[in-house]
C-alpha positions in Angstrom: -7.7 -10.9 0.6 -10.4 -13.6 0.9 -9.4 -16.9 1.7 -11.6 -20.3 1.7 -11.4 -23.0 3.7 -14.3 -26.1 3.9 -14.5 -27.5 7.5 -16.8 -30.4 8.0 -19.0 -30.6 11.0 -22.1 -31.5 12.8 -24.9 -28.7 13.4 -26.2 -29.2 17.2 -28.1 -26.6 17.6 -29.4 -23.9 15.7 -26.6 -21.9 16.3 -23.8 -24.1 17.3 -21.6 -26.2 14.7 -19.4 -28.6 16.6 -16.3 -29.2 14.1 -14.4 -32.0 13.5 -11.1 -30.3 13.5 -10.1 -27.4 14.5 -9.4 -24.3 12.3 -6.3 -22.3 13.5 -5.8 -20.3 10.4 -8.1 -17.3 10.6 -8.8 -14.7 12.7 -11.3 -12.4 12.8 -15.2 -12.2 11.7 -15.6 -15.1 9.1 -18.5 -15.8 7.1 -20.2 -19.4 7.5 -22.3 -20.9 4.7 -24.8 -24.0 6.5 -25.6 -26.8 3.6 -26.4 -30.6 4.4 -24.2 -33.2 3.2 -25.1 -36.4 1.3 -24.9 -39.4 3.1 -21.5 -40.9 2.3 -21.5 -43.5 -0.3 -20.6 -47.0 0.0 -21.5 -47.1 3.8 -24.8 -48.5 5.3 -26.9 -46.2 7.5 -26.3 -48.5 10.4 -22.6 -48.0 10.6 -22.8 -43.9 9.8 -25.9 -42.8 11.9 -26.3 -41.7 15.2 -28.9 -43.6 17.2 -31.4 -40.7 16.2 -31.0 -40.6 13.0 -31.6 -44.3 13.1 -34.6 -44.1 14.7 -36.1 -41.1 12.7 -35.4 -43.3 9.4 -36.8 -46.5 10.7 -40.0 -44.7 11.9 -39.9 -43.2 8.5 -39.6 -46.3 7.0 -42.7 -48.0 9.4 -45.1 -44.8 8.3 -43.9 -46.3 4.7 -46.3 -49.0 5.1 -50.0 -48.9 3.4 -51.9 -49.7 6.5 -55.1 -51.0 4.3 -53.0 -53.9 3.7 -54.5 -56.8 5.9 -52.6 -58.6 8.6 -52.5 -62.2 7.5 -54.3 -64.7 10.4 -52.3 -66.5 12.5 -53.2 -69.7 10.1 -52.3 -68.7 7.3 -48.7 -68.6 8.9 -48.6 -71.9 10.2 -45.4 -73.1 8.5 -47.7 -76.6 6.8 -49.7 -74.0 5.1 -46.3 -72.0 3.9 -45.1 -75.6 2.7 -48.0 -77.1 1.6 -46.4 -79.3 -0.7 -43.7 -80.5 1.5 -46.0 -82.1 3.5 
């Protein structure tokens, strides 16, 4: 008889899957399919991702950046050249 259960957890290692509860209902060899999970909708990346994961998509999001672009002078920035007409 073949019996399937879906247990959520985290892969650590390339062999390790730390689960986030425990299964108690089999015994035995089981077989384990590995497949990455969306990012759960509704909630921001800040509140859901480890501090890794955070900083592999921030420095994915820094490499974003066309780096031809040039860096506006210091002058150009002054805030009576952002409000020119306020002046």
């Amino acid at each position: 008889m073949k019996v399937a259960f879906v247990v959520l957890g985290r892969l650590t290692a390339s062999n390790h899957i730390e689960l986030e509860e425990p299964v108690q209902d089999i015994e035995g060899p089981v077989e384990v399919t590995v497949r990455p999970l969306g990012p759960p909708k509704g909630e921001p990346l800040y509140e859901r991702a480890s501090a890794t994961e955070w900083r592999t998509a921030f420095h994915a999001w820094i490499e974003s950046h066309d780096r031809t672009v040039p860096i506006p002078s210091a002058e150009s920035l002054r805030r009576e050249r952002i409000y020119e007409d306020r002046v």
